[in-house]
C-alpha positions in Angstrom: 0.0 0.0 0.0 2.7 2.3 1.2 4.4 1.7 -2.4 1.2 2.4 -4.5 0.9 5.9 -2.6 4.1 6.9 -3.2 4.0 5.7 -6.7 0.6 7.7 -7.2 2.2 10.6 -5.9 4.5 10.5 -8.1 2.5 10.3 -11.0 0.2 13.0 -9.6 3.1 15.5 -9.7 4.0 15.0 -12.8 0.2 15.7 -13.4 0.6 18.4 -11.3 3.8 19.9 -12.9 1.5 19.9 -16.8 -1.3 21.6 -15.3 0.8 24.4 -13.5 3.0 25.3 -16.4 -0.3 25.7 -18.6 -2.3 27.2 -15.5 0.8 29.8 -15.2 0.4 30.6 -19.3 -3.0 32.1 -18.5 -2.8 33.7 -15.0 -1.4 36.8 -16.9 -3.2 38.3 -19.4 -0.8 40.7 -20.6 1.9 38.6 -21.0 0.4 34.7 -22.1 1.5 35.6 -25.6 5.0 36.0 -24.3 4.9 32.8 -22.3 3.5 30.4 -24.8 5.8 31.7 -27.3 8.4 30.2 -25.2 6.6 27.0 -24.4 6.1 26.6 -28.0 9.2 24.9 -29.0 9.6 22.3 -26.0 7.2 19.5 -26.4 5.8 18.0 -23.1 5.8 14.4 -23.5 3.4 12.4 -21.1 5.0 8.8 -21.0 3.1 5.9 -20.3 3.9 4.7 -16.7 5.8 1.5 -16.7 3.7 -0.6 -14.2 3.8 -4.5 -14.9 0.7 -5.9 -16.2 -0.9 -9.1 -14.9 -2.0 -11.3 -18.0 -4.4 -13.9 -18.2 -2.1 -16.2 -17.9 -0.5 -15.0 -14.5 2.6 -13.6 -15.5 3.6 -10.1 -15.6 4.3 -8.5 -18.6 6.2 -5.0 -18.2 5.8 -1.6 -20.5 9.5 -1.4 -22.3 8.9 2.5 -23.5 11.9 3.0 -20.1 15.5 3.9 -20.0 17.3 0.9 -18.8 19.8 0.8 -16.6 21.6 -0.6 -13.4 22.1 0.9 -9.7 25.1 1.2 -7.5 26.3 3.1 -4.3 30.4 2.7 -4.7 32.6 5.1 -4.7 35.7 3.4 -5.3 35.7 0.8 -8.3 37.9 -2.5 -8.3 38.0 -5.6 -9.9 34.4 -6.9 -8.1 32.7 -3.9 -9.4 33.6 -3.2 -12.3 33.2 -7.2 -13.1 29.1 -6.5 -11.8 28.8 -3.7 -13.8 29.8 -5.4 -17.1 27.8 -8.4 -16.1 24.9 -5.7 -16.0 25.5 -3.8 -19.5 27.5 -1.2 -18.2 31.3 -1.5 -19.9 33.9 0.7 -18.0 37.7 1.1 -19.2 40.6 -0.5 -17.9 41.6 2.7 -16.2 38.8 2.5 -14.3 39.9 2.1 -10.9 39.2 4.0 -7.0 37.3 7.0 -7.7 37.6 7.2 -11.1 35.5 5.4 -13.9 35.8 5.9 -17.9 32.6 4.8 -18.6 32.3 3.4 -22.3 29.0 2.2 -22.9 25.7 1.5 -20.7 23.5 3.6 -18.3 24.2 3.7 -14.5 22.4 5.4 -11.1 25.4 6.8 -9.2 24.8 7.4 -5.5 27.8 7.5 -3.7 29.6 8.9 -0.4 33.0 10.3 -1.8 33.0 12.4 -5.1 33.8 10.4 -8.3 34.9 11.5 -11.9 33.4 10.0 -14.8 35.1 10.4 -18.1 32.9 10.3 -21.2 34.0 10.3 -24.9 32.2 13.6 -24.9 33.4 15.0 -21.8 34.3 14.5 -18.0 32.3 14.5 -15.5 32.8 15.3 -11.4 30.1 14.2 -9.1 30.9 15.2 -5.3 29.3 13.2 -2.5 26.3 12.3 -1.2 24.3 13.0 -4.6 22.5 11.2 -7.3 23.2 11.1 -10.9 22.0 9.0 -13.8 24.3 9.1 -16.6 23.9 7.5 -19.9 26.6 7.0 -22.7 25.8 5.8 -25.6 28.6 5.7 -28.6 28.7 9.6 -29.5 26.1 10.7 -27.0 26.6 11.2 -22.9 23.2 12.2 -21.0 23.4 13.2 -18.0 20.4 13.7 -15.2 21.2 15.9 -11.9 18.7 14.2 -9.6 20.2 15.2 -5.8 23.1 17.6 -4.6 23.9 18.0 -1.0 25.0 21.1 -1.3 25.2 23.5 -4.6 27.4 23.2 -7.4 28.6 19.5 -6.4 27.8 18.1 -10.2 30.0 19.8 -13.5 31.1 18.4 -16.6 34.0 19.7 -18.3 34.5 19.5 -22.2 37.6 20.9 -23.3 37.9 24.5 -22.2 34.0 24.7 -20.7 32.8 23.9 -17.2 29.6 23.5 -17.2 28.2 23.4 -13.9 24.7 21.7 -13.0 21.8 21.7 -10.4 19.1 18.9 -9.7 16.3 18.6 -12.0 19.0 19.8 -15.4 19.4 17.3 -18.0 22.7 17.5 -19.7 22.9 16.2 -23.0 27.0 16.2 -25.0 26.7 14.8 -28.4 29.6 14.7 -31.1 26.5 13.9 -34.0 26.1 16.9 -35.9 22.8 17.8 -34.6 21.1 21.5 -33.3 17.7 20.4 -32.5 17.0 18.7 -29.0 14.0 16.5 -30.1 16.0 15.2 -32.9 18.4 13.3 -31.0 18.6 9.6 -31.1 18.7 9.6 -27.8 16.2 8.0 -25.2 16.1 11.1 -23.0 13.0 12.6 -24.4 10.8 10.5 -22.7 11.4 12.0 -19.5 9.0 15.2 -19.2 11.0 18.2 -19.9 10.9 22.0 -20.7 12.9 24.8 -21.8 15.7 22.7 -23.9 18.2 24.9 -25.9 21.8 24.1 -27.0 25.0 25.5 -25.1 27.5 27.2 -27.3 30.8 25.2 -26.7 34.7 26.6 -27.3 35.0 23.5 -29.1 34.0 22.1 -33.1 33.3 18.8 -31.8 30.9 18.7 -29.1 27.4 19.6 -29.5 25.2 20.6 -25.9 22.0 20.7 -25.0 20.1 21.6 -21.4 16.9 21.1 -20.4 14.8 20.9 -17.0 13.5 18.1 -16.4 10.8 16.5 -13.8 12.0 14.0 -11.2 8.7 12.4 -10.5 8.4 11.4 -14.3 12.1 10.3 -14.2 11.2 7.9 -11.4 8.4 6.8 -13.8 10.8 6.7 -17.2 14.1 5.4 -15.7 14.0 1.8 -15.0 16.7 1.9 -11.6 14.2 4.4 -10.2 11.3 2.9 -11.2 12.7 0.0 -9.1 13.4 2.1 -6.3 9.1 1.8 -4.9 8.6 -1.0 -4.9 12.4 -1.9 -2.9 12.6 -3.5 -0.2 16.4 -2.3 0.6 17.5 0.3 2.8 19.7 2.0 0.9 16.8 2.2 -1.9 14.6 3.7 0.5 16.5 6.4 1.9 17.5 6.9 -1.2 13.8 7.3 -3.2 13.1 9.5 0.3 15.9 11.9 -0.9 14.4 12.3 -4.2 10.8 13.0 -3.5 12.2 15.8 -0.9 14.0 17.2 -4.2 11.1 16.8 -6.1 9.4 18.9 -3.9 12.1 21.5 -3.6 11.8 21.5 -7.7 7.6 21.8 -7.7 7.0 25.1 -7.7 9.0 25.3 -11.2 7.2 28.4 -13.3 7.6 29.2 -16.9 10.3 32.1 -17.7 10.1 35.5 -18.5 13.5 34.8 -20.9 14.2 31.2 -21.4 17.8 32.3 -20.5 16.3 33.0 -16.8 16.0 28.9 -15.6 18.9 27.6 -17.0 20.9 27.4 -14.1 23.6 25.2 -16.4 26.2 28.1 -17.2 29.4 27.6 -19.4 32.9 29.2 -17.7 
């Protein structure tokens, strides 16, 4: 029971999140013309929620339009770890070692006590403790979901010359396809409900960047490790899916800009 509220809280914020952004268009009349010009561009997606089905013949058949992916709390990475992780789709380097992982291929739910660096093909990224990051690297494209921070500014990426710092509820998305237009990515990222997505201007001719804000309760709907996260029976998962809902909340009040410019909190040194 306790599972099925949270889970329908969840899926009511999200609801919630729709409702607001279109209530907030209209409370103005002088400037709704402003405000849906902005919203125009970003299309809200509402994704089907991934809840297994009970068929007629008892077994469970589950929705597959999630992001996949595996869940782990290390912070330093030896031979056990990064042995699981490759048993689990997730292909690290061989100088992947203590706090460091070159991540090749696969998507992974960091939550860890110490900070970590991730290296990407597209760029590198430093996650400092106690936070939550989903990152997902796939050949030419990294994606990269700010879900907790302890305390600000604990989650940048650098790509060559840029720092590009973060806060929860940003999706960062580095590509090295030759593409300016966020919805045309061949990416899976999209399903999440998001807003406000625009691409960063980069020192650099071979990276392409993109930032949106995105909603946590729908990523805990879309992203198969959090999905998992209600209905665990672990600890570690609980305290975890606790942290998230309180950043959820933090995040809830989110409004529509008066420049698009004005939310993203992502900002290129």
């Amino acid at each position: 029971m306790k599972n099925a509220v949270i889970l329908l809280s969840c899926l009511m914020l999200v609801a919630g999140q729709v409702f607001y952004m279109a209530g907030s268009a209209n409370s103005n009349p002088r400037s709704s013309n402003n405000l849906l010009a902005l919203a125009q561009p970003i299309a809200i997606r509402i994704p089907k929620c991934p809840i297994a089905v009970e068929q007629q013949d008892g077994s469970r058949e589950q929705e597959s339009q999630y992001i996949k992916g595996v869940t782990t709390y290390a912070h330093t990475f030896g031979d056990y770890e990064i042995n699981w992780l490759a048993n689990n789709g997730v292909i690290i380097g061989p100088e992947s070692g203590n706090d460091f992982i070159d991540l090749e291929s696969g998507n992974v739910l960091l939550n860890q006590e110490q900070d970590i660096v991730v290296s990407t093909r597209e760029g590198k990224l430093y996650i400092g403790s106690k936070t939550t990051v989903f990152v997902c690297e796939c050949g030419n494209t990294v994606v990269v979901f700010d879900l907790v921070q302890s305390k600000p500014n604990q989650i940048f990426v650098v790509v060559g010359k840029d720092r590009l710092t973060m806060k929860p509820g940003q999706m960062l998305v580095l590509t090295k396809d030759n593409i300016n237009d966020f919805e045309k990515l061949e990416v899976t990222c999209q399903a999440v409900v998001h807003r406000n997505a625009r691409p960063l201007n980069l020192d650099n001719g071979v990276v392409n960047a993109f930032i949106a804000n995105f909603s946590i309760p729908s990523a805990l709907v879309m992203i198969q490790p959090l999905n998992r996260l209600i209905i665990s029976k672990s600890k570690e998962d609980k305290l975890l899916l606790e942290r998230l809902m309180k950043s959820a909340a933090l995040l809830g009040d989110l409004r529509l800009p008066k420049q698009t410019r004005d939310t993203v909190a992502l900002s290129a040194e």
